[in-house]
KEKE-933363 format. One line per field, with one value per residue (C-alpha): residue in three letters; x, y, z. Coordinates in steps of 0.05 Angstrom, whole numbers. Layout:
REM residues N
aa	(ala; ...);
x	(X; ...);
y	(Y; ...);
z	(Z; ...);
REM end
This chain:
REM residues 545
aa	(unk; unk; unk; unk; unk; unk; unk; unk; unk; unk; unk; unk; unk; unk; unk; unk; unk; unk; unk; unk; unk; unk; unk; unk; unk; unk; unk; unk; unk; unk; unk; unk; unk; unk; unk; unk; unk; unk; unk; unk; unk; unk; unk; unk; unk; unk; unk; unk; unk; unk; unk; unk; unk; unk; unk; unk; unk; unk; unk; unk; unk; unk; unk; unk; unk; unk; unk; unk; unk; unk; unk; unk; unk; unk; unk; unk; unk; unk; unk; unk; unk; unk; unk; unk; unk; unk; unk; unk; unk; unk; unk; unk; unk; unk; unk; unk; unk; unk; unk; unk; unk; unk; unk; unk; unk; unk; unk; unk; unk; unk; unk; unk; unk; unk; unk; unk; unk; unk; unk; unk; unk; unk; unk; unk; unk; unk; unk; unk; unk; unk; unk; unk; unk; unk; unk; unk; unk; unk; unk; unk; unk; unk; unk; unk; unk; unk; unk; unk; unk; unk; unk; unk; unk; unk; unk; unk; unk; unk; unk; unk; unk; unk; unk; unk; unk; unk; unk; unk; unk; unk; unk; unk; unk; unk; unk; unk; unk; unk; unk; unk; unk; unk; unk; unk; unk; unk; unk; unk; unk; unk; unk; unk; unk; unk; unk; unk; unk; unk; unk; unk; unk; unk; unk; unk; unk; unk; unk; unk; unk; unk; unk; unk; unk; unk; unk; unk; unk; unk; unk; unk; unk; unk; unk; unk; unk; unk; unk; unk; unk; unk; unk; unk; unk; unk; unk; unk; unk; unk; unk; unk; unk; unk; unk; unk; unk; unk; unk; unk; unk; unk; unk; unk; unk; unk; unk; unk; unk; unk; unk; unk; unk; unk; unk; unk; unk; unk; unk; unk; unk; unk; unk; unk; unk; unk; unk; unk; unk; unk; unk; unk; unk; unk; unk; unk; unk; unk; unk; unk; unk; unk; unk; unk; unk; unk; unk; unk; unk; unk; unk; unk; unk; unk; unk; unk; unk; unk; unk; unk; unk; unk; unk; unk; unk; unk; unk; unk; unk; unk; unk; unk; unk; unk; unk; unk; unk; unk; unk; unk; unk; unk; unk; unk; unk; unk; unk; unk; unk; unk; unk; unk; unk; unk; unk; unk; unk; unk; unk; unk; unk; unk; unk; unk; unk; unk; unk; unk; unk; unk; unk; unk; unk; unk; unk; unk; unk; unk; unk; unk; unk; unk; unk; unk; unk; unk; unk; unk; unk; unk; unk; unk; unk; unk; unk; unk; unk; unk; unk; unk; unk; unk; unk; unk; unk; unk; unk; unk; unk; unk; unk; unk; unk; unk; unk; unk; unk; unk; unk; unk; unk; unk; unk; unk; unk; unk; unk; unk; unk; unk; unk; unk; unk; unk; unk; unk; unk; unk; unk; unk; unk; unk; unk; unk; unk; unk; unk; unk; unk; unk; unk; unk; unk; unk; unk; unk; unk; unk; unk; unk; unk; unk; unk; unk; unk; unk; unk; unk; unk; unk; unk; unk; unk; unk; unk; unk; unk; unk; unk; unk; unk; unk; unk; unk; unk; unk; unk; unk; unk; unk; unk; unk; unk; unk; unk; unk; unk; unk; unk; unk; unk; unk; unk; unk; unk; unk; unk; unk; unk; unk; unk; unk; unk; unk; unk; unk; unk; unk; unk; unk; unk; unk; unk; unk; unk; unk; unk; unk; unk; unk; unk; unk; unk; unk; unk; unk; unk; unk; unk; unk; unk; unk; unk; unk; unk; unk; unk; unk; unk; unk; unk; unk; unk; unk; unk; unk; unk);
x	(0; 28; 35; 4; -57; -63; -55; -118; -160; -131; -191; -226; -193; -197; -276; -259; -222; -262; -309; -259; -218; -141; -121; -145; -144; -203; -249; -225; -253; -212; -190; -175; -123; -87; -79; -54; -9; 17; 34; 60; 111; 130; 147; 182; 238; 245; 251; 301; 294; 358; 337; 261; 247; 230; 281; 275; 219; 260; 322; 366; 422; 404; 367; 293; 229; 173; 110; 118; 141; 83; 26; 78; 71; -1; 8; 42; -17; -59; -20; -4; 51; 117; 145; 103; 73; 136; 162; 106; 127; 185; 171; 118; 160; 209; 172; 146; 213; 226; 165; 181; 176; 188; 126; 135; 157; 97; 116; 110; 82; 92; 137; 202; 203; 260; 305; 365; 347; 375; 342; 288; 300; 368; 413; 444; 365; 316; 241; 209; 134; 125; 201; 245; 175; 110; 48; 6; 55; 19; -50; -24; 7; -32; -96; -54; -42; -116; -128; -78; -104; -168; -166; -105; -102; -86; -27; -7; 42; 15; 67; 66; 1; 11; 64; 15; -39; 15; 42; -33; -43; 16; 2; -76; -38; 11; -53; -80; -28; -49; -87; -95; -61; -21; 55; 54; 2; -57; -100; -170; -239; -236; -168; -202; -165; -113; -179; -214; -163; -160; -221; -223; -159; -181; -250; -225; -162; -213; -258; -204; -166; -236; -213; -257; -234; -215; -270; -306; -246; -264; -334; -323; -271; -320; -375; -340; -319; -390; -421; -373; -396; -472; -467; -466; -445; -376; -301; -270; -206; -247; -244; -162; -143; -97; -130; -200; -175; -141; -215; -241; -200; -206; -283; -291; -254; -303; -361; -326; -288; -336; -396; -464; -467; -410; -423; -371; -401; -466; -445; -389; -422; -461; -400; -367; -430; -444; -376; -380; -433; -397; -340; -382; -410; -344; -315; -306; -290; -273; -212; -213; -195; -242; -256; -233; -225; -173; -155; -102; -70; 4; -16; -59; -62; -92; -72; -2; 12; -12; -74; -95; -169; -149; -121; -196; -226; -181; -215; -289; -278; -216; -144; -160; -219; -183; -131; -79; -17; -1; 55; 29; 108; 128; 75; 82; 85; 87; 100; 32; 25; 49; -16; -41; -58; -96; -138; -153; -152; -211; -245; -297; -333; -312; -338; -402; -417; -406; -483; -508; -502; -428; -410; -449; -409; -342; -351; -392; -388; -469; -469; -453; -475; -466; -448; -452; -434; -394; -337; -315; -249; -247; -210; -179; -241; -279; -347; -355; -317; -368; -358; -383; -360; -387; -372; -375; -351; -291; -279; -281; -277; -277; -275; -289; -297; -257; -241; -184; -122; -78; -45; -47; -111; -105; -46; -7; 25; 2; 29; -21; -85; -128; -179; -200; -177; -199; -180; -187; -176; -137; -132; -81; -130; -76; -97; -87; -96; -96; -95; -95; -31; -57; -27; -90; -123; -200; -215; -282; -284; -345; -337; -393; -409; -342; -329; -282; -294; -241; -240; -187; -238; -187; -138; -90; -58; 0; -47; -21; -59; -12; -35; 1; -9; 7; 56; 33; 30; 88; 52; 39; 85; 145; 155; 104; 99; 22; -45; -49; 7; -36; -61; -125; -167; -174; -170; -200; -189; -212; -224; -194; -122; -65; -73; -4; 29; 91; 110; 156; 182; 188; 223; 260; 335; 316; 272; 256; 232; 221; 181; 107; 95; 128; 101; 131; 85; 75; 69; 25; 23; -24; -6; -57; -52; -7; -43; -102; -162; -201; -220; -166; -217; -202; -248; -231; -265; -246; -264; -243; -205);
y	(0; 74; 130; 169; 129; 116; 201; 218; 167; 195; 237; 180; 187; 259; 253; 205; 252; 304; 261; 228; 259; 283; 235; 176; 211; 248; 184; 139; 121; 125; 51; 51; 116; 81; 23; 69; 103; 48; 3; 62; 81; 19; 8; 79; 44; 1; 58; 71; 141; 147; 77; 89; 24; -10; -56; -125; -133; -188; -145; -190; -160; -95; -130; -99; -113; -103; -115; -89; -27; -16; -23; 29; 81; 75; 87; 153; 177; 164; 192; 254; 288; 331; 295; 234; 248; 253; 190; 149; 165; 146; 87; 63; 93; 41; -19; -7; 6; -69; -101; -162; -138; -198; -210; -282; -305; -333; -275; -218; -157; -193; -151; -168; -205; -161; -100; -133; -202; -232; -232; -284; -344; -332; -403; -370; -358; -398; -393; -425; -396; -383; -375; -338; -297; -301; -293; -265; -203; -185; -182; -146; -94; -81; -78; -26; 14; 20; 33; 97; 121; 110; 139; 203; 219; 287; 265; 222; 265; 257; 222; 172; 159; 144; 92; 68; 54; 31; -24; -41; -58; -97; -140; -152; -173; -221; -249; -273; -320; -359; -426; -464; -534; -511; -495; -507; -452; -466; -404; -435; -388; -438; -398; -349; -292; -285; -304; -243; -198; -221; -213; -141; -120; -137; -106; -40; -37; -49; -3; 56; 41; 27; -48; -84; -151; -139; -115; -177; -226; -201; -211; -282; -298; -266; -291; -369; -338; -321; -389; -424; -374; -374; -450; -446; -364; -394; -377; -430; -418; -417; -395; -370; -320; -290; -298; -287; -226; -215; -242; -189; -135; -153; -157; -98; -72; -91; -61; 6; 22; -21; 2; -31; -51; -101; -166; -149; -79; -113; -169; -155; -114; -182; -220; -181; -187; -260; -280; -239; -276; -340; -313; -282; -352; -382; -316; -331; -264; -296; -331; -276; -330; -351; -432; -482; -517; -464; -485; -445; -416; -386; -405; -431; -378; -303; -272; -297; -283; -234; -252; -197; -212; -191; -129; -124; -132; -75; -20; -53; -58; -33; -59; -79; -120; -152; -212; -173; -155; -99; -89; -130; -133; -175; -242; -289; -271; -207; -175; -174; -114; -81; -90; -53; 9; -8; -47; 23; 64; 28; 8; 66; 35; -44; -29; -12; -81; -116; -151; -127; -193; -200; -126; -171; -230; -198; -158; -214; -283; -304; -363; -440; -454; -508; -478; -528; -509; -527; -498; -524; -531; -562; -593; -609; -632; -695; -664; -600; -610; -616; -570; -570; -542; -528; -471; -458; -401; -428; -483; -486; -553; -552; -602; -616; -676; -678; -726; -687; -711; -681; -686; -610; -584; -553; -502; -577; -551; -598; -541; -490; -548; -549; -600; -610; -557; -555; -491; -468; -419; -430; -399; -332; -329; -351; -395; -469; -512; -576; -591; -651; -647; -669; -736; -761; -750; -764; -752; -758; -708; -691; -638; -634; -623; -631; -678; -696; -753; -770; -828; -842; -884; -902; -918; -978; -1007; -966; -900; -861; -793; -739; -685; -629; -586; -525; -512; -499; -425; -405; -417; -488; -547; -540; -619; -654; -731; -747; -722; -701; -657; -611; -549; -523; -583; -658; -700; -775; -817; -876; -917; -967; -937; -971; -940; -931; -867; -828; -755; -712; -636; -587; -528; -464; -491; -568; -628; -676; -631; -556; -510; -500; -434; -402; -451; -490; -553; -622; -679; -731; -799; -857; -915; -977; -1053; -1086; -1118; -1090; -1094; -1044; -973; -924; -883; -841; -803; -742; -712; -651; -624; -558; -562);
z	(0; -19; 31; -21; -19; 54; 65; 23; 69; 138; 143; 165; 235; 239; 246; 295; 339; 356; 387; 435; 492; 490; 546; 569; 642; 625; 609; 666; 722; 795; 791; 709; 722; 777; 740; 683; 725; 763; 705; 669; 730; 724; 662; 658; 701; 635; 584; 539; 508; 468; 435; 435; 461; 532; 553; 566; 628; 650; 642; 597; 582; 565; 513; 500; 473; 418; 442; 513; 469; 442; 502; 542; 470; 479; 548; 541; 499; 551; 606; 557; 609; 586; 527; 527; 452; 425; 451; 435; 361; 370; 391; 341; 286; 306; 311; 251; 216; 245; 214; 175; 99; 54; 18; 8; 75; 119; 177; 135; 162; 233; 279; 313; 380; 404; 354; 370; 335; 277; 207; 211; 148; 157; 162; 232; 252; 223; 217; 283; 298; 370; 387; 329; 310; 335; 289; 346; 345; 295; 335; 400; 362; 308; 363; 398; 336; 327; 391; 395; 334; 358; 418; 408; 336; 348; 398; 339; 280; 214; 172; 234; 231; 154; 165; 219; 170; 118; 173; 200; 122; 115; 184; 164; 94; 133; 182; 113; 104; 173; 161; 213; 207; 146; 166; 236; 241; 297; 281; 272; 306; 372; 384; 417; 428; 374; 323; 358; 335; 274; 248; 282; 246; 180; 191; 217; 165; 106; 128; 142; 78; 25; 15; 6; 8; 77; 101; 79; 110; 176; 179; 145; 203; 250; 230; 244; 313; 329; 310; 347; 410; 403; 415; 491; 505; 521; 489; 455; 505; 562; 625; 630; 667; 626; 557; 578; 587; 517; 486; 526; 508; 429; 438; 467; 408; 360; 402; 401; 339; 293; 253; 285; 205; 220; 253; 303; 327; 323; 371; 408; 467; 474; 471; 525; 567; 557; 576; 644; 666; 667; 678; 747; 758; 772; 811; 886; 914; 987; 955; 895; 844; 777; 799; 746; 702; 662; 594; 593; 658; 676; 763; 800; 842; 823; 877; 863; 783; 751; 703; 653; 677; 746; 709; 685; 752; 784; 740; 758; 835; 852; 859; 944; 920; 865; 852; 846; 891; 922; 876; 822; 788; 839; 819; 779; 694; 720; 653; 635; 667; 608; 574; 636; 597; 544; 593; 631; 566; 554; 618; 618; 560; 570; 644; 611; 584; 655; 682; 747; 768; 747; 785; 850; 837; 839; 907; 943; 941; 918; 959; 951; 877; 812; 742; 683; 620; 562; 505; 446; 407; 331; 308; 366; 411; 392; 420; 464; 537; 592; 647; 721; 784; 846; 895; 968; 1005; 1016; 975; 903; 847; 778; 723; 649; 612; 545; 486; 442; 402; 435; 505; 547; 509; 444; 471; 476; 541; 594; 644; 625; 611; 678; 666; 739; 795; 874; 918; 988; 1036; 1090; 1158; 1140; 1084; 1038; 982; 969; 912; 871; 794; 753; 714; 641; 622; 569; 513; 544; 606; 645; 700; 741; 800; 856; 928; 956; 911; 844; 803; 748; 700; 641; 588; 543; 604; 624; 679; 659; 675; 728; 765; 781; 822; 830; 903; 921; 974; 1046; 1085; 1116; 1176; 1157; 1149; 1107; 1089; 1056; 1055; 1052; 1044; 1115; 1116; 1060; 1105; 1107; 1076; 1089; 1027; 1022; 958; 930; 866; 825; 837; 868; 950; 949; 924; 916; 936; 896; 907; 854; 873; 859; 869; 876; 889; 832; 785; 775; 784; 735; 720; 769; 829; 871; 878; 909; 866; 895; 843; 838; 789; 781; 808; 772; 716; 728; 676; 714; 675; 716; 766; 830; 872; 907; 969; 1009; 1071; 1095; 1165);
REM end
């Protein structure tokens, strides 16, 4: 796309503009600017103003970092203090000056991990999606780009805002080339949030720029994405605490910037809504933690890493009353914060779109209830996973019954797959908590009244259960060598299981294995009889102490 072209269209935004405010500390409410300004104080530490670019959030090296980059530009627009404009140029004139150009190569118009990186297809640096370049890049930053013009186009200069529009066109280009299945790619509509942006990038982009082609792609994609909703008001990537929260950011995207001609403005204040509400059903605000099953989680702990839907609940109730620490950059994947301000930028409007019911939910704990639902993932899932969970006041279970062909959900990681999750609250109102580590490809998982029921249908009597347990308070015991040792809850288990069982440490400097996303963890292990015949079954019950 030509400069020349994309300047004569630039009016587009202008109209935009005068209906929105200079600074996104005008439109925000109490909790959104102090999640604003604390992210952004934080990530100031990280700034590099002669280079334009935040460094490494994990500090390696002096090295820095793309997409972090970006969230802190839009950031600065919103904070709009001394020089802030300027540098928020700066920095998106550099990331775009790093975007991946060759035409033919399947990351064009994605953007570089880090400045400092090799030339990706080189022999020294070859092509590996997810690790040498990441096709979501494309998604995050091109969301954010929106977003700031969106949002500041007067903060914006005009021959950035060009090359803004020329790069947005070259990444909605680029997103074309995904298919899921084909060349490693996994993009398919059940991949919730990276699909979400998708389909709102190429929407807006055709729109802005008159092409038509694009325009049409997005409400194709979208209209796959909304199908796969309707069929039970559930994401596809359900329930996770960090990309529940990326879904809802993108949604809320298409509510606001989109046309109520386009399936996505049409449907995405809906979308935001519906998934509040389950989202709300499985919020216990005593233990201030969303109740499994997680399809995709990086802890089992919110008030111990840092979830981007916990970033979402600080501008609805406040940062006390959420999961989040008091300085959320110690927790766990604590560089998630970065995305902190374009969560507050636009929490007056997402807040909006929040059920009564939801707002309730995430101050109060309701009272003891069941939620049954279910979410579904082609091509990975044979039918849609059955989920249940029950929740007490203090005691939470989860579960969801699944027949897929693959091993760790359709993320393949085994370490972020929840498929059946218990917490508690212990007596220093710490948090403690047990997860099935994912070891099969079906699984039959039924959570109830203090109870979890799990069953391997396709099992052995080579099947073994491996639940990993959350470490104790430091008030409770430091060694760990049965179920009694476990604070805050008594656990019985029976079934077709071997009795017997083994006890492993993972820690941070030892034990027999490491730690899982940040956590040090118990690993409590049940094999079966030897020789057994029986289908592999164990029954869980808790009882708080």
């Amino acid at each position: 796309m030509k400069a020349a072209i994309i300047l004569g269209r630039l009016a587009v935004l202008g109209a935009a503009a005068t209906r929105r405010a200079t600074g996104a500390n005008n439109a925000t409410n109490d909790a959104a600017e102090q999640l604003l300004q604390e992210s952004m104080n934080w990530m100031d530490m990280f700034y590099d103003a002669e280079a334009g670019y935040l460094y490494d959030l994990d500090s390696k090296a002096l090295l820095h970092d793309t997409r972090s980059s970006a969230w802190y530009a839009a950031g600065l627009l919103g904070r709009n203090e001394g020089d802030d404009a300027e540098q928020a140029a700066k920095i998106v004139d550099n990331i775009i000056a790093g975007q991946h150009k060759n035409l033919s190569a399947q990351w064009y118009g994605d953007y570089q991990i880090y400045p400092e990186e090799p030339t990706v297809g080189t022999p020294q640096y070859p092509p590996k999606i997810y690790n040498s370049w990441d096709p979501n890049w494309r998604g995050f930053i091109g969301t954010t780009f929106i977003l700031m013009l969106e949002e500041f186009p007067e903060l914006i200069p005009h021959d950035t805002q060009t090359r803004m529009l020329e790069s947005l066109y070259n990444a909605t280009v680029g997103d074309s080339y995904r298919v899921g299945g084909v060349d490693d790619d996994n993009l398919y509509p059940s991949y919730s949030n990276p699909a979400i942006m998708r389909a709102f990038m190429s929407g807006w982009v055709g729109r802005k720029l008159n092409e038509s082609n694009m325009t049409t792609a997005g409400e194709n994609y979208a209209r796959d994405l909304v199908n796969l909703f309707d069929r039970a008001s559930t994401l596809s990537e359900f329930n996770s605490g960090t990309y529940a929260g990326v879904s809802l950011y993108a949604l809320t995207l298409w509510a606001k910037y989109l046309p109520a001609s386009s399936l996505m403005g049409e449907r995405g204040a809906d979308m935001v809504s519906k998934t509040w509400v389950i989202l709300g059903q499985l919020y216990n605000a005593n233990l201030k933690n969303v109740a499994g099953p997680w399809d995709r989680s990086y802890g089992y702990d919110m008030n111990r890493y840092l979830s981007i839907l916990a970033l979402h609940i600080w501008t609805i109730v406040g940062k006390e009353d959420a999961p989040i620490n008091a300085k959320p950059y110690t927790m766990g994947h604590k560089n998630d914060f970065a995305i902190g301000p374009l969560v507050a930028i636009l929490a007056p409007f997402h807040n909006t779109l929040v059920p009564n019911a939801t707002l309730s939910a995430l101050q109060t704990f309701p009272g003891t209830h069941n939620v049954s639902t279910s979410a579904f993932s082609p091509p990975w899932d044979t039918y849609p996973r059955n989920i249940t969970a029950w929740l007490s006041p203090n005691l939470t279970i989860g579960a969801e019954t699944f027949a897929e062909d693959v091993i760790g959900g359709p993320a393949k990681n085994p370490s972020s797959f929840n498929p059946a999750v218990v917490q508690w609250s212990r007596k220093d109102g710490s948090v403690g908590w047990l997860t099935l580590h994912a070891e099969v490809e079906e699984l039959n998982a039924v959570a109830s009244e203090g109870k979890l029921e799990l069953e391997y249908p396709q099992g052995n009597a080579t099947s073994t259960f491996t639940f990993l347990v959350g470490t104790n308070s430091r008030a409770g015991k430091r060694d760990v060598a049965e179920w009694s040792d476990v604070e805050g809850v008594k656990i019985g288990i029976n079934g077709t299981v071997d009795p017997g069982y083994s006890v492993q440490f993972s820690g941070l400097v030892g034990g027999a294995g490491k730690m899982i996303n940040e956590f040090e963890l118990w690993n409590f292990t049940y094999g079966m009889p030897q020789n057994s015949s029986e289908t592999p079954r164990v029954v869980l019950s808790f009882e708080l102490e």
